[in-house]
C-alpha positions as CSV (number, residue, x, y, z in Angstrom):
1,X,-47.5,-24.4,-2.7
2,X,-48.9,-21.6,-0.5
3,X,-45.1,-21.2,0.6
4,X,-43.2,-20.5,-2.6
5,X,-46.0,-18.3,-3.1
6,X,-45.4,-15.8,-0.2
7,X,-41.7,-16.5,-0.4
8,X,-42.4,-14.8,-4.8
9,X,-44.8,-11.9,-3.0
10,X,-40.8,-11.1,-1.3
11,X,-39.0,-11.6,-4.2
12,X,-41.4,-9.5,-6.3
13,X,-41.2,-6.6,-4.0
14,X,-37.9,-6.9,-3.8
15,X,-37.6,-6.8,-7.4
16,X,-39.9,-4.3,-7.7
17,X,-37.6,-2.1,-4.7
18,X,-34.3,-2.4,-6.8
19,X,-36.1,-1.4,-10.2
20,X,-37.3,1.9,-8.3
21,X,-34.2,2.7,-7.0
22,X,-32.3,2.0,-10.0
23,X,-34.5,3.7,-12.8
24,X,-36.3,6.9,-10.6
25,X,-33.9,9.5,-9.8
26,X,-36.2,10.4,-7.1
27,X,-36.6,7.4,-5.1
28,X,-32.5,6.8,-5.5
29,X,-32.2,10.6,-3.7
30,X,-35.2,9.8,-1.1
31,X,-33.0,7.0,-0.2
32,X,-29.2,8.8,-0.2
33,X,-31.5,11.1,2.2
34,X,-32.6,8.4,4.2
35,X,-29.1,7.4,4.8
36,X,-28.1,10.9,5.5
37,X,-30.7,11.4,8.0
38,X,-29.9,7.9,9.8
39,X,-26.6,8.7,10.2
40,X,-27.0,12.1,11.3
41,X,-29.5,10.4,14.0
42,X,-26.6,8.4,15.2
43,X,-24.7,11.6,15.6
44,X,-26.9,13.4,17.7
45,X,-27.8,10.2,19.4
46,X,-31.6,11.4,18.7
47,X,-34.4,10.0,21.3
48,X,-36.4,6.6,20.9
49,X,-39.6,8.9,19.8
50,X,-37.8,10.5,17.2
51,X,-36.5,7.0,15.8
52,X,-40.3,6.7,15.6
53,X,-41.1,9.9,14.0
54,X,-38.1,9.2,11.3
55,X,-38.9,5.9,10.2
56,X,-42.5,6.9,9.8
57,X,-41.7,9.7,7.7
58,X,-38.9,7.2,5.6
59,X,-42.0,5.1,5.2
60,X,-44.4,7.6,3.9
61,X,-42.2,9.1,1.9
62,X,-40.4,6.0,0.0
63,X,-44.0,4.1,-0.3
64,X,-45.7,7.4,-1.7
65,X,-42.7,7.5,-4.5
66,X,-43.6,3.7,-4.9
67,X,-47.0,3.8,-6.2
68,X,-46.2,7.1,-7.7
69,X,-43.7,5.2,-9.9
70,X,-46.4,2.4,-10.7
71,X,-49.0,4.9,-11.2
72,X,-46.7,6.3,-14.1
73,X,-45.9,2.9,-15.5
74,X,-48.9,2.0,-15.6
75,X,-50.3,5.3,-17.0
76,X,-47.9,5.0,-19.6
77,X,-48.4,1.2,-20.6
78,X,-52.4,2.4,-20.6
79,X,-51.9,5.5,-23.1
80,X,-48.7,6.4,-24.9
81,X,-50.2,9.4,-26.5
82,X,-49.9,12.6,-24.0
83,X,-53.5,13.4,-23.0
84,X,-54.2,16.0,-20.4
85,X,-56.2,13.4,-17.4
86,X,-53.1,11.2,-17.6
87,X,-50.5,14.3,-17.1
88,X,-52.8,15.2,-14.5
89,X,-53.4,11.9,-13.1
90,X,-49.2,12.0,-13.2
91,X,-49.2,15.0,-11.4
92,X,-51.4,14.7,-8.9
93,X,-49.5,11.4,-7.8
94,X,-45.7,13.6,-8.1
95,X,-48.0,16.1,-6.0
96,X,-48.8,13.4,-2.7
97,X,-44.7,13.1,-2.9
98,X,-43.8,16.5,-2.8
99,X,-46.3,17.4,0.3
100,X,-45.1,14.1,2.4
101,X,-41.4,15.1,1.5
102,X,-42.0,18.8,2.4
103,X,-43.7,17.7,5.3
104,X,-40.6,15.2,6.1
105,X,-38.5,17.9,5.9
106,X,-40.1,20.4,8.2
107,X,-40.2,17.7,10.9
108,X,-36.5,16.8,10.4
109,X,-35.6,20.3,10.8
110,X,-37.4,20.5,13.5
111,X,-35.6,17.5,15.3
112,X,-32.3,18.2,14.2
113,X,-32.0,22.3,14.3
114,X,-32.1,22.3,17.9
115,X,-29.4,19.4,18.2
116,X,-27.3,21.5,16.0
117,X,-28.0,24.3,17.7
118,X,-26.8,22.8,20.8
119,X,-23.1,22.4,19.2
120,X,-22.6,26.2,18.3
């Protein structure tokens, strides 16, 4: 029993991945970027630390849209009538998304400016 358990935990995330990516915009373009960023560290054959530094941010990033998303859905299944603590309960969630992606951006500029750089 315990077994087919863990192995629905997988398949729920799972599930719950896919639905992300296909109904949020948002996720779907944190992961086109994602690739983007992955390939461009294959192209400028970026160090083991910066790996690191990447996949943490991916992480942050794609987990912070995550329960942003089930914040929403659940916000909305609570109360469908707009009422200013949800909005800003919503907003406040979209808010931890925009300062980790900001932040993930700063610190992928900072890693890749100088490899382009290098080219020029």
């Amino acid at each position: 029993m315990k077994k087919s358990k863990l192995i629905n935990s997988f398949k729920y995330a799972i599930e719950g991945l896919f639905y992300s990516i296909k109904n949020e915009r948002n996720l779907f373009i944190h992961f086109i970027i994602m690739i983007l960023v992955i390939s461009f560290g294959f192209i400028f054959k970026i160090k083991l630390y910066e790996w690191f530094i990447c996949i943490i941010l991916f992480i942050l990033v794609i987990s912070l849209e995550l329960i942003n998303t089930s914040l929403e859905l659940t916000l909305d299944v609570i109360c469908e009538e707009k009422r200013k603590k949800i909005k800003d309960a919503k907003d406040v969630a979209a808010a931890s998304v925009l300062i980790s992606a900001i932040g993930a951006t700063i610190i992928g500029l900072l890693i890749f400016i100088p490899k382009i750089l290098n080219l020029i």
